[in-house]
C-alpha positions, 0 to 999 in steps of 0.5 A: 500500500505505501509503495502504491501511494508513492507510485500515484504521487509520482505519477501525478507529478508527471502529469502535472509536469506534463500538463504545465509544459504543454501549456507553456509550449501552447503559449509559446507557440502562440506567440511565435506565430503572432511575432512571424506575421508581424516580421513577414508584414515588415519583411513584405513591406520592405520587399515593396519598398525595394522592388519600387527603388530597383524600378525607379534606378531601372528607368534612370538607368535605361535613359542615360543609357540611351543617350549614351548609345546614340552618342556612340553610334554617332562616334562609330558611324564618323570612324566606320566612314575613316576606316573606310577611306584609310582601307581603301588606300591600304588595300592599293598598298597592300597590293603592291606590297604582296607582290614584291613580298612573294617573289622575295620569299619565293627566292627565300624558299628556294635557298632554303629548300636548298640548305635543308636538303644538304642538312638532312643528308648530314643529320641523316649521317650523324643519325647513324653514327649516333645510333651505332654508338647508343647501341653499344652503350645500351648492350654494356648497360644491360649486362651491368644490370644483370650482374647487379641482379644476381648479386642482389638475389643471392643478398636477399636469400642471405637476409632470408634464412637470417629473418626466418631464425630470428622470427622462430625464436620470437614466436617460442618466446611469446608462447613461454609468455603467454602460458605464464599469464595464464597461470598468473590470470588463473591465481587472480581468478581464485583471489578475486572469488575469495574477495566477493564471498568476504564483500557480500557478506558485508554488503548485506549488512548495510543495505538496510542503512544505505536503503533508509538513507535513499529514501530521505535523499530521493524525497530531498532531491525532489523538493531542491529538483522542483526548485531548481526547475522552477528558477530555470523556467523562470530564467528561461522566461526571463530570456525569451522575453529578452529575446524577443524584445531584442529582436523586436528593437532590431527589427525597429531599429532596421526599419528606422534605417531604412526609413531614413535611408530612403528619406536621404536618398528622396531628399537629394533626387528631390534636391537634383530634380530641383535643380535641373528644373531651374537649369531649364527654366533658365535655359526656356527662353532659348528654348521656346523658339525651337519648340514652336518650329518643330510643333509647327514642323509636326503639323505640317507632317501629319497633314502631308502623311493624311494626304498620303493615307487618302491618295494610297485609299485612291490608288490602291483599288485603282492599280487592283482594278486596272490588273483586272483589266489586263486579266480580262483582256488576256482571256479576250485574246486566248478565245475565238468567240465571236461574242463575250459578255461583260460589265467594264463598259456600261457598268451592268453584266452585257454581251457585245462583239469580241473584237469591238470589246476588245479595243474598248477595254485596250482604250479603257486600261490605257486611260486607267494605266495614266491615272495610275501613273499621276497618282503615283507622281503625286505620291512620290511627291509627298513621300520625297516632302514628308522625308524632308518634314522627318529631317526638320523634325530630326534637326529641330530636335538634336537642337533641342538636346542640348538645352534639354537632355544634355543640360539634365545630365550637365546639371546632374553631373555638376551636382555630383563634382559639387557634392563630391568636392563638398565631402572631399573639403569636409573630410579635408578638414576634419583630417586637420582638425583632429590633426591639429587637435592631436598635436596639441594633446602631445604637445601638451603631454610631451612639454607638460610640467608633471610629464616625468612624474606618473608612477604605475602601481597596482590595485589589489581591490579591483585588479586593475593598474592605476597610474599616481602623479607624485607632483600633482598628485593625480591618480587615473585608471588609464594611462597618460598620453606623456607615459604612453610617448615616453614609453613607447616613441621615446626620444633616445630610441625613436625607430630604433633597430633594437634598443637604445644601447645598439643605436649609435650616438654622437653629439646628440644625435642618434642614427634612426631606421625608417622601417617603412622606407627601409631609410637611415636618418639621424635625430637629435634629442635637444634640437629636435632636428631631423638629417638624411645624411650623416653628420660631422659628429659621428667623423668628429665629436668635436664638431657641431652641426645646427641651423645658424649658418641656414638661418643667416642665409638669403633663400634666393642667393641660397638656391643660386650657390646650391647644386642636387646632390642626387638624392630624394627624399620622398618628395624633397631633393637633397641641395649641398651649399657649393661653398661651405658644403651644407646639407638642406632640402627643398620640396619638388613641387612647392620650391619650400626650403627646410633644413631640418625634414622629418619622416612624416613630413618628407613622404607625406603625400597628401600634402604633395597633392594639395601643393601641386593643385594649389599650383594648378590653381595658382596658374603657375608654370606647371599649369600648362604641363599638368593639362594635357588634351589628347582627342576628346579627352583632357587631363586635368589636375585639382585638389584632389589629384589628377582626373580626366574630362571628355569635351564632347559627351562631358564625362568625367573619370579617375582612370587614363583613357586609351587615347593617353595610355596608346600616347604613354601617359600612366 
């Protein structure tokens, strides 16, 4: 009866268990399905949104494409009717030079039919020379072989018997082996048996006490097994509404991109449609003149193309009539009665005399043949007019192309350079913004009083590394800019190779490696100057290398007197003074004079760019030689480097065109 209870007490547990999970699943499931109808309606509505932009981008697409194809096949038919005319004098030249081609190769032939005949002869007596001489190779060879293969199966019947003794014994050896395990497995058998007559016993004894001891652990483990389910269904709770409010802020979150994607991206097409519709509002008053001209051109088309429809009414059932006519007179001709009925002469079905019907109809199909004849004149007419209407309208509308579609796509074009060089300024600027910034914050570390005074120490606390200022007494969590630069570009040993004990030293000055260059240059630490070449100090300590003598000099006297030493440095050349023989450099593009050049400075080629468009936009001498026209296609340099228009179709591009590249410009 107590097990009975305990049975049922378990089963309505499980079916408790049962009946809790089933409806949590139900809940759910429930919940699941809501959430995916609520992502598919987003899913759906974001798919629209897509199909409607790919439509858009679609029809903008296929317009400029147009253009672009009615330009080129313009372009093509220009160079079809030069390649025409270059053929048709290449095809007389070629001709003439075919001919005196052959005869010399035929007399090329001939000599050298000549001289392959004699070389046969004599690869033919080599050949043979050769073969004799393999032969006799190949047949001392072969022996060698076979003396080397009965010596080598006499070697291996030696090794044979040895392994075959060897292997016997190994095999007597392991069977003495085997025989002593068993012997050995046999004496652990009866141990062991021993052992669990003796275990069983004591077994026995506490099986009451362990039983007892079960039931109280079973009843413990089943009140902690409902609580410890009841704290992880709650934290699994915990979590899937978690999730799901995550992946609800998601979905949110891409929605609102989207929308603001396409809010910035209807803006600026907002913005370009306004700016091509006042391009030609200002361009109407040039463009209303050819207007007028071709609907006044169209009218006349169509009136000429109705007259043509009702002419061609007219002349078609005339021309079907007067072919009749012919038929019935060849059935007249082919017969030999003596009457034939017909309706062609009072309109109504009626007999006359063949012969008198035959010069009546000959009579009516040459009024009819006439008739014909000047309604197909006057068609001919109007067609040749309305050809000429269709070349008017042709005319008319390639004026009309450049204050229509050529000013959209100018119009568009040059809001695109705008806002391209409106983002490349922007960036421009923030680049020195934060580089201006940046230098005043290591300056600012690197010249700060308290600079030598941060200490790290350690927190037990929280594990962490602090950092202690002894003069001000400051204490941070992280480490200071002054720290990080004394550690890692410190003055003695800035790009060093190793260490500040393998770099040489002399005066002040330490020889530095610019890793990325793979370049020598030398510091010094008091000065703060930069040099390419070696100075004195390091022939002679006693000496002293500095500015005084650079800045007690004239730039333009200083030029004068200076040759190239031959060396570049980046974008700086190396000048030596030919009286006193110092060192300076001066910059390629800019003319500027330094006589300390830092790393950063001399390879810095953002710089270079900016100088050589500020020369460009200075109209300076380099201007001429930086914009180079070939065909259609200009070079032209700004700011932002070098880039490439075409006069003729206005577009613009980063990469040379073929016409620079066939002339050697990279």
């Amino acid at each position: 009866r107590k097990w009975q209870k305990v049975l049922r007490k378990r089963l309505e547990h499980w079916a408790a268990s049962h009946i809790r999970a089933s409806w949590r699943g139900l809940q759910d499931r429930r919940f699941v399905k809501k959430m995916l109808a609520v992502k598919s309606k987003y899913d759906l509505r974001e798919e629209k949104s897509v199909d409607i932009q790919r439509l858009i981008r679609g029809h903008w697409g296929r317009k400029a494409m147009q253009a672009v194809r009615d330009e080129v096949a313009r372009l093509q038919l220009a160079q079809a009717q030069v390649r025409a005319r270059r053929e048709r004098a290449a095809t007389a030249i070629q001709r003439t030079r075919r001919g005196f081609a052959s005869r010399l190769i035929t007399e090329e032939m001939r000599a050298e039919r000549e001289r392959m005949r004699a070389l046969e002869k004599l690869r033919i007596k080599c050949a043979r020379k050769i073969q004799r001489v393999m032969r006799g190779m190949f047949g001392r060879n072969i022996a060698r072989a076979a003396r080397a293969a009965k010596e080598l199966f006499e070697l291996q019947w030696v090794m044979a018997r040895k392994l075959q003794a060897a292997w016997r014994g190994k095999l007597g050896r392991d069977k003495a082996r085997t025989l002593r395990d068993f012997k050995e497995y046999q004496l652990m058998t009866h141990s062991a048996i021993l052992i669990q007559k003796t275990w069983k016993g004591y077994r026995g004894k506490y099986m009451g006490k362990v039983a007892a001891s079960l039931a109280g652990l079973r009843n413990l483990e089943v009140i902690a097994a409902r609580k410890i389910q009841s704290c992880f269904r709650a934290k699994q709770g915990r979590e899937a509404a978690k999730a799901k409010r995550d992946l609800m802020a998601h979905t949110l979150m891409r929605m609102r991109a989207v929308q603001v994607c396409q809010r910035v991206f209807r803006g600026h097409k907002g913005r370009e449609k306004s700016a091509v519709q006042r391009a030609l509002k200002g361009l109407e008053h040039k463009a209303i003149p050819l207007y007028n001209k071709l609907s006044k051109e169209k009218g006349e088309f169509e009136i000429v193309k109705e007259k043509i429809t009702a002419l061609t009414e007219v002349l078609d059932p005339r021309e079907k009539d007067t072919q009749e006519l012919r038929k019935e007179i060849a059935l007249i001709a082919r017969s030999k009665a003596k009457f034939w009925d017909s309706e062609r002469i009072s309109g109504a079905p009626q007999r006359f005399m063949t012969d008198w019907l035959r010069e009546r109809l000959q009579e009516k199909i040459q009024d009819a043949e006439s008739v014909v004849l000047e309604l197909r004149d006057q068609l001919g007419e109007l067609q040749i007019k309305e050809r000429e209407k269709l070349r008017h309208i042709r005319h008319i509308s390639r004026e009309l192309v450049p204050l229509t579609t050529g000013t959209i796509e100018k119009t568009k074009i040059e809001r695109t350079n705008y806002l391209r060089h409106k983002v490349r300024v922007e960036k421009a600027a923030s680049t020195d913004i934060q580089k201006c910034f940046r230098g005043f914050w290591v300056r600012c570390a690197v010249h700060g009083a308290d600079r030598d005074f941060w200490v790290e120490d350690y927190d037990t606390t929280t594990g962490q590394n602090l950092y202690f200022n002894s003069w001000t007494n400051e204490t941070r969590w992280r480490k200071p800019l002054g720290m990080k630069l004394a550690e890692e570009f410190n003055l003695a040993v800035k790009q060093g190779k190793t260490g500040g004990d393998d770099l040489r030293k002399a005066g002040g000055w330490i020889e530095m490696i610019d890793h990325q260059k793979n370049l020598t240059y030398f510091y010094n630490n008091s000065s703060q100057a930069y040099r390419w070449t070696e100075p004195a100090e390091f022939e002679d300590p006693a000496t002293e290398t500095n500015s005084d003598w650079y800045d007690a000099q004239d730039e333009g006297s200083l030029i004068g007197n200076s040759g190239p030493t031959g060396k570049d440095v980046g974008f700086w050349n190396e000048m030596c003074e030919a009286e006193v023989g110092e060192i300076f450099y001066t910059h390629k593009m800019t003319g500027e004079i330094r006589w300390s050049l830092s790393p950063r400075s001399a390879f810095d080629k953002r710089g270079a760019i900016a100088a050589a468009g500020a020369s460009v936009e200075g109209g300076e001498g380099e201007d001429e030689e930086e914009e180079i026209v070939i065909g259609e296609w200009r070079r032209v340099v700004d700011s932002s480097g070098v880039f490439y228009i075409n006069d003729v179709t206005e577009e613009s591009q980063w990469d040379p065109p073929q016409e620079f590249l066939d002339a050697g410009y990279e």
